[in-house]
C-alpha positions in Angstrom: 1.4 13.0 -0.9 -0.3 14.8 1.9 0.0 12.9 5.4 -2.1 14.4 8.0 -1.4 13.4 11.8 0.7 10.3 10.9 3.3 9.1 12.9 6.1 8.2 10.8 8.8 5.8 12.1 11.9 4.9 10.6 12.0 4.7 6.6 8.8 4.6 4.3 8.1 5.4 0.9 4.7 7.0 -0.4 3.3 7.4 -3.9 2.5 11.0 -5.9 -0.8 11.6 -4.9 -1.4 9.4 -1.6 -2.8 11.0 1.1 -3.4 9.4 5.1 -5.9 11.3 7.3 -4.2 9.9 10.4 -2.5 7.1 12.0 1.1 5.1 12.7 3.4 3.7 9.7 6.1 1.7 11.0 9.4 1.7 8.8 10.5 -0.5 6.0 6.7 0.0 4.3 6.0 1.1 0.9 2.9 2.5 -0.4 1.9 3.3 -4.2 0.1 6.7 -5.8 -3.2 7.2 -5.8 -4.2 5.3 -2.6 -7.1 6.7 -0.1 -5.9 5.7 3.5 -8.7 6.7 6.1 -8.3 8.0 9.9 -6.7 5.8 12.5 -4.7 3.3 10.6 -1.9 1.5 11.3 0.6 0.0 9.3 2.9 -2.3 9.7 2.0 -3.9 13.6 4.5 -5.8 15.3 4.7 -9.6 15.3 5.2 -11.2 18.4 6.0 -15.2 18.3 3.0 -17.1 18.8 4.9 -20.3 18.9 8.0 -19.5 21.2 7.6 -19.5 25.3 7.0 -16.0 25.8 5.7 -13.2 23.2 7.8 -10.8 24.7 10.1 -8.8 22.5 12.5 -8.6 24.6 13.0 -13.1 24.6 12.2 -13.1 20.7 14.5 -15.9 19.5 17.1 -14.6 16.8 15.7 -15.6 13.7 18.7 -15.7 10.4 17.9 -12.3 8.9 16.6 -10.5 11.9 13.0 -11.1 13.9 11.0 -8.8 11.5 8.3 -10.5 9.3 8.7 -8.8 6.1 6.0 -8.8 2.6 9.1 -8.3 0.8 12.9 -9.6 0.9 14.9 -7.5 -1.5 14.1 -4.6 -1.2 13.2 -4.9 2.8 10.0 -4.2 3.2 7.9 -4.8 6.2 4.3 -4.1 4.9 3.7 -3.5 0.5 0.7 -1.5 -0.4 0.3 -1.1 -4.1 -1.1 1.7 -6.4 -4.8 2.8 -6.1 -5.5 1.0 -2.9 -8.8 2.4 -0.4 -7.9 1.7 2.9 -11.5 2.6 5.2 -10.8 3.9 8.6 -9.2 1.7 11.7 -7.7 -0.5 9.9 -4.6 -2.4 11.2 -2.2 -4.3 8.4 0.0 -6.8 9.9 4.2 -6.9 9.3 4.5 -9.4 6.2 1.6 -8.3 4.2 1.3 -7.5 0.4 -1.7 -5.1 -0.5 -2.4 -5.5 -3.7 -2.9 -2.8 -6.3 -6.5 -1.5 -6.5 -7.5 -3.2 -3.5 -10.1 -1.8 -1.1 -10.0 -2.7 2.6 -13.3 -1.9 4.9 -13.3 0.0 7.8 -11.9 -1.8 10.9 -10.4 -4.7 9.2 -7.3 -6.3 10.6 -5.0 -7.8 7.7 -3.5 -10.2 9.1 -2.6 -12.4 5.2 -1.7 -10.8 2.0 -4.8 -9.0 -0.5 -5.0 -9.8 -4.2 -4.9 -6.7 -6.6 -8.7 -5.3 -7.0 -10.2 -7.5 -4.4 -12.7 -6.0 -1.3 -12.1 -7.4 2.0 -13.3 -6.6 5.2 -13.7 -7.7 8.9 -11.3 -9.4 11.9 -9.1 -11.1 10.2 -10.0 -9.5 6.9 -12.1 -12.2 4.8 -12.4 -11.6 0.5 -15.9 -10.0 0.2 -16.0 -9.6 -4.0 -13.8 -8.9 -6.7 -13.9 -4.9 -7.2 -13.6 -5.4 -10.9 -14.4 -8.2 -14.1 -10.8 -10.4 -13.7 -10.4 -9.5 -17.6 -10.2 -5.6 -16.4 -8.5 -6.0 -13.6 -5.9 -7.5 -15.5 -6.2 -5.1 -18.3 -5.7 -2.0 -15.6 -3.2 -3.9 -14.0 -1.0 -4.1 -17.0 -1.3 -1.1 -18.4 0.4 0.6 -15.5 -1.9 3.8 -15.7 -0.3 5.1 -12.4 3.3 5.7 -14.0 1.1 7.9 -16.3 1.5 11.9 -16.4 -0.7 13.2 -13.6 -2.1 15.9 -16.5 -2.7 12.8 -19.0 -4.8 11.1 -16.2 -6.7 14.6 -14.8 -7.7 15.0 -18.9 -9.3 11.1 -19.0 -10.9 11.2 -15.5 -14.6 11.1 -16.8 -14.2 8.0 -18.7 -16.1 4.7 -18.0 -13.5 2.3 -17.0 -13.5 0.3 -20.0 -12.9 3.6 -21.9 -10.0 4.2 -19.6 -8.6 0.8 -20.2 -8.8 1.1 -23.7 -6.8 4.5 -23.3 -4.7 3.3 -20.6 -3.1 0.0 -23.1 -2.9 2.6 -26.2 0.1 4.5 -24.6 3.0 3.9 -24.8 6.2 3.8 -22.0 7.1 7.1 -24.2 4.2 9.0 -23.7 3.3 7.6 -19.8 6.1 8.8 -18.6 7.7 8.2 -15.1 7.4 10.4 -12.2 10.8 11.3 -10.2 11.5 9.8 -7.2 13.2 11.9 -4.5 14.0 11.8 -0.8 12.4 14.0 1.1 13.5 15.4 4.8 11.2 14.6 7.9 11.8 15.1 11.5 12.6 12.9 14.3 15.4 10.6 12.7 12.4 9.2 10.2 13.3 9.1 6.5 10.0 9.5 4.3 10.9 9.5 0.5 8.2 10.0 -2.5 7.9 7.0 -5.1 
């Protein structure tokens, strides 16, 4: 994972082979390998009640479980970006909000609702522009789990079509894919950044 000029606060978890050119995460957010995050993005804005007297922070009502609109209960997660995701540069994902794997999300879009897996969307609030891929392979990709592959296994099948790599991808087997480990690994300033 290579995260260049990000500001990293509090606890998040990046895949192998992620990189981010420059932006905020905020904690509790989890992002899979292989995903392409552009310049200036943030992750993970604040939510400030839209319904309550004031949108101040600081006269939030106390909600059971804490004020933080979270994508994901158990684990907490506060934003969920999957495997394989192209996130263009400015863009700003809301708390609460699932990424889908494969996704791609345009330049300056604002996510403001959750993206299915292999969709494009793009503008303020982000709007579905086209699938990315056929449902039948997108669903083919998605359940063969390429990305828990061995990184060598997936450099040696790069120049395949993507049907060819589907075909490859559902012909292994969990023995031969493989699973990456998962360690902690030590930032600074009190923020806890671990590898997935």
């Amino acid at each position: 994972m290579v995260l260049r000029d990000v500001q990293v606060k509090g606890t998040v978890w990046v895949g192998f082979a992620t990189y981010m050119n420059g932006g905020r995460i905020r904690g509790y957010t989890e992002i899979g390998r292989f995903c392409s995050i552009g310049r200036d993005v943030t992750i993970g804005t604040a939510h400030h009640d839209l319904d309550h007297f004031s949108t101040s922070p600081w006269l939030a009502r106390t909600v059971p479980g804490g004020s933080m609109r979270l994508a994901q209960q158990e684990p907490q997660r506060r934003v969920v970006i999957g495997h394989d995701c192209w996130i263009g540069d400015g863009v700003k994902i809301v708390s609460g909000v699932r990424v889908g794997t494969g996704a791609i999300i345009g330049a300056g879009a604002v996510v403001t609702k959750d993206v299915a897996p292999f969709s494009v969307v793009g503008g303020i609030p982000a709007r579905l522009i086209r699938p990315r891929l056929p449902a039948e392979t997108a669903s083919r990709l998605l359940a063969s789990e390429w990305w828990e592959c061995d990184p060598h296994d997936l450099k040696s099948v790069s120049e395949l079509s993507v049907e060819e790599f589907v075909e490859w991808s559902n012909d292994q087997s969990p023995a031969q894919a493989g699973t990456f480990p998962r360690t902690a690994l030590p930032t600074d300033g009190g923020s806890q950044l671990h590898d997935r």
